[in-house]
C-alpha positions in Angstrom: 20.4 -10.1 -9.6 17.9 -12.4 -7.3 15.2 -10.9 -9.0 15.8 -11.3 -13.0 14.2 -14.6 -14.9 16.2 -17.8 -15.1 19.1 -16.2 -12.2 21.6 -18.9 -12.7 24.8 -18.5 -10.1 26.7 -21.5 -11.0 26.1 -20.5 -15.0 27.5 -16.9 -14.0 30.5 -18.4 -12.3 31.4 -20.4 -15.0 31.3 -17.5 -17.2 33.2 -15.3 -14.8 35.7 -18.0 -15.3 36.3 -17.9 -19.1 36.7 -14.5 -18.5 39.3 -14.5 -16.2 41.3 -17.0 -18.4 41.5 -14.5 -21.1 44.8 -12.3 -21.0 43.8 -9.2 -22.0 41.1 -8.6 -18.9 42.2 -8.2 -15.1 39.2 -9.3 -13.5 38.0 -9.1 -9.5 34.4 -10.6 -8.3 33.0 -8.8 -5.1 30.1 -10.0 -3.4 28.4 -7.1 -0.7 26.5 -8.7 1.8 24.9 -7.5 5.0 23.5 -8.8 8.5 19.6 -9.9 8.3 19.0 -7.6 10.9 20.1 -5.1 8.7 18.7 -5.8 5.7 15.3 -6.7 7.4 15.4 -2.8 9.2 16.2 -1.4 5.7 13.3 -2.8 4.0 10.8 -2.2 6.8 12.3 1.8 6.9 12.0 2.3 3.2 8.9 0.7 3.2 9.9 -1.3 0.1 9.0 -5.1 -0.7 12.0 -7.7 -0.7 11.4 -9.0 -4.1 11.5 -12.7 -3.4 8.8 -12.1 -0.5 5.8 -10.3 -2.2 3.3 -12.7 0.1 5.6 -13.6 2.8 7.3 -11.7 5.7 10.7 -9.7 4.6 12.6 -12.3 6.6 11.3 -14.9 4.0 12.6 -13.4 1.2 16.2 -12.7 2.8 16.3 -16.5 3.7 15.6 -17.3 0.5 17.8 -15.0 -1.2 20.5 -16.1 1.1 20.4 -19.3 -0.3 20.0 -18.3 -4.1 23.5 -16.1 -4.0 25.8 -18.6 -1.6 27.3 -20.3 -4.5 28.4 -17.0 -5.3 29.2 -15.4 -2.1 31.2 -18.7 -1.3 33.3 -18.1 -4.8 33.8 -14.7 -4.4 37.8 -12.7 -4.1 36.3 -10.6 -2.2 33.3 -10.2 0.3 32.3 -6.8 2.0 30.1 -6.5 5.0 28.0 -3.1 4.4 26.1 -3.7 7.5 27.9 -1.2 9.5 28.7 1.4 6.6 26.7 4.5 5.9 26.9 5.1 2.1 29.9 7.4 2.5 32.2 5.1 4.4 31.1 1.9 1.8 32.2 4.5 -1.4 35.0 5.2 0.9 36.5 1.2 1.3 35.3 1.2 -2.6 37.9 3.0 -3.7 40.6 2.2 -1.5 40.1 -1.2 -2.8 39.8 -1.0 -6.4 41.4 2.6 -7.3 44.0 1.9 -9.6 45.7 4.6 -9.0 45.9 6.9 -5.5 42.4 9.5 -5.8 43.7 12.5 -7.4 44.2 15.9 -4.4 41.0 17.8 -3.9 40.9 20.5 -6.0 40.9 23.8 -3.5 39.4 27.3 -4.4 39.9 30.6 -1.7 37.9 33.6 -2.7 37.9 36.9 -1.1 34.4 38.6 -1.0 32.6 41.7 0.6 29.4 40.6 2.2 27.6 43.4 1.0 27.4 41.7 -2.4 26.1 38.7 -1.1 27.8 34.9 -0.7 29.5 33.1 -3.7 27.3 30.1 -4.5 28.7 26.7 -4.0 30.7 28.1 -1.0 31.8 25.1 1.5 33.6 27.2 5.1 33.0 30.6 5.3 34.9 32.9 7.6 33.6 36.1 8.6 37.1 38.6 9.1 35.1 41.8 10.2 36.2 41.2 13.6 39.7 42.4 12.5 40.5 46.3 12.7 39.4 47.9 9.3 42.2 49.2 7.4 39.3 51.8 5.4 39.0 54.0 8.5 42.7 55.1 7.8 43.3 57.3 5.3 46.3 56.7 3.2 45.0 52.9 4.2 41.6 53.1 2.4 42.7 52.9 -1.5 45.3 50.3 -1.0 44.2 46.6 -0.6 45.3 43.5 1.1 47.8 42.5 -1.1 50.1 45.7 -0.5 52.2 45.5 2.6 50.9 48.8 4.9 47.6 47.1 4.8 49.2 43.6 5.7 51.2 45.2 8.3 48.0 47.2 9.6 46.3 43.8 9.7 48.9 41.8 11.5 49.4 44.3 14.6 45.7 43.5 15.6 45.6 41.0 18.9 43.4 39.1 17.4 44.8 38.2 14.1 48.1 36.1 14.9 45.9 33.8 17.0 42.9 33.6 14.4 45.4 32.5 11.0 46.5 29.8 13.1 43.2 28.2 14.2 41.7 28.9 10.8 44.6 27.0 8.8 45.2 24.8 11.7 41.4 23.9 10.6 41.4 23.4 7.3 45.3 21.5 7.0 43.2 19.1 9.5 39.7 19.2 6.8 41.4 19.0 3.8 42.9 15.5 3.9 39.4 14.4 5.4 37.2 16.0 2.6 39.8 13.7 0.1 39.6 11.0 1.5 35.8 11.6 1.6 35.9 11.6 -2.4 35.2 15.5 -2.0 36.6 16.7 -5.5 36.3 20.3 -4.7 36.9 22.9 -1.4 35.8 26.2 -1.7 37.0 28.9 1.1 35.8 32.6 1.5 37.1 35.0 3.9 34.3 38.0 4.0 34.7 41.7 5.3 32.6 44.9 4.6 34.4 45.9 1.2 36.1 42.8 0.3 39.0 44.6 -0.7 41.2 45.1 2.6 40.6 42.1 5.5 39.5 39.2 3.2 41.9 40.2 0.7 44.8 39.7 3.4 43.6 36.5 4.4 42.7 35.1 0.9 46.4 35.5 0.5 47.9 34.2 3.5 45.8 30.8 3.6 46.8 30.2 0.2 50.2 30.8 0.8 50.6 28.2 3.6 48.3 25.8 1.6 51.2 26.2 -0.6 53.9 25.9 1.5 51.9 22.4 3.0 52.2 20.7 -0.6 48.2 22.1 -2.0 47.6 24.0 -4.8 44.7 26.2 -4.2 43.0 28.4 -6.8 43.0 32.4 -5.2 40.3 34.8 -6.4 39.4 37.8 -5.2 36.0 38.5 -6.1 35.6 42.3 -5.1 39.2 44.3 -5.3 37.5 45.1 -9.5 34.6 47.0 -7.8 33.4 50.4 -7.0 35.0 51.6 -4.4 34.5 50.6 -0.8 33.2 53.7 0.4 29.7 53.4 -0.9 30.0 49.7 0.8 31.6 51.1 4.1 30.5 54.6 4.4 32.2 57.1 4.2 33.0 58.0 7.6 33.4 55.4 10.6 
């Protein structure tokens, strides 16, 4: 660094060197650089000094820096422009350069809730199913769930719902790659009703099972189908 005692590039390379030669390290040197322009806006927005221009204009101090580290940026394997990256996209073209091995598949959770319980924390998309015809407002309907097939039935000859599974997994097949390549580790997914026992349950269980079917291995829990029953969340009567 430009700004500890005695910074000595040529020494560094030379010791870089010796390391290389050794057999049992696999070693790569990367030098980041970035436009003046750049660097000069990022001091002046974060208000911070450049550390080899405490009495002299930020411009100085890049000039001079410049200089110090060209031995090093002219040795370099590899030199990377940051000046158009946000932090994101530069941890982004970090790892596609140096991961050793391809970033491991984001790690997907789908829960099933009842919004009168309140959100799960830590939830990323949430999708709000109570546009859907409600299964509880039919009798031999209300004490079954969305995993048993009268209630999926029920579900599926609503207009809407053909039409909104497609756009919702159409959505997230198209997010999920995205949120891996972003370095996202983890997805989490709720589908909400009234209950939580009937709609989201249904849908829960159909994402997951075309995550499936598209090579993912989501996590399904279904947050609500242990609780009291959904009358005293739903009423009683429509």
């Amino acid at each position: 660094d430009s700004r500890t005692r005695g910074f000595d590039p040529p020494g560094i390379i030379e010791l870089v060197k010796r390391l290389t030669a050794r057999s049992d390290l696999e070693l790569t040197t990367l030098f980041l650089d970035c436009s003046s322009a750049e660097l000069e806006r990022r001091y002046n927005e974060t208000r911070r000094r450049h550390p080899l221009a405490q009495d002299m204009p930020v411009g100085a101090g890049i000039r001079a820096e410049r200089e110090m580290l060209e031995p090093l940026r002219r040795w370099a394997d590899m030199v990377i422009d940051t000046s158009a990256y946000s932090a994101n996209e530069l941890s982004q073209v970090m790892r596609e350069s140096f991961a050793g091995t391809p970033a491991s598949a984001t790690t997907v959770t789908i829960t099933s809730i009842g919004f009168a319980r309140g959100m799960p924390p830590l939830t990323d998309l949430v999708f709000d199913m109570r546009f859907l015809d409600n299964p509880h407002w039919v009798p031999e309907l209300r004490n079954l769930t969305g995993q048993d097939q009268p209630v999926a039935d029920h579900i599926r000859r609503d207009p809407a719902c053909d039409e909104a599974f497609e756009r919702i997994s159409g959505l997230i097949l198209m997010l999920l790659p995205r949120y891996q390549a972003q370095g996202k580790a983890y997805v989490n997914i709720a589908f909400g009703c009234a209950g939580g026992r009937h709609r989201s349950v249904f849908f829960a269980e159909e994402l997951a099972a075309a995550l499936r079917r598209s090579g993912y291995s989501p996590t399904l829990l279904h947050r609500n189908l242990g609780a009291r029953s959904a009358d005293l969340l739903e009423g009683a009567t429509p």
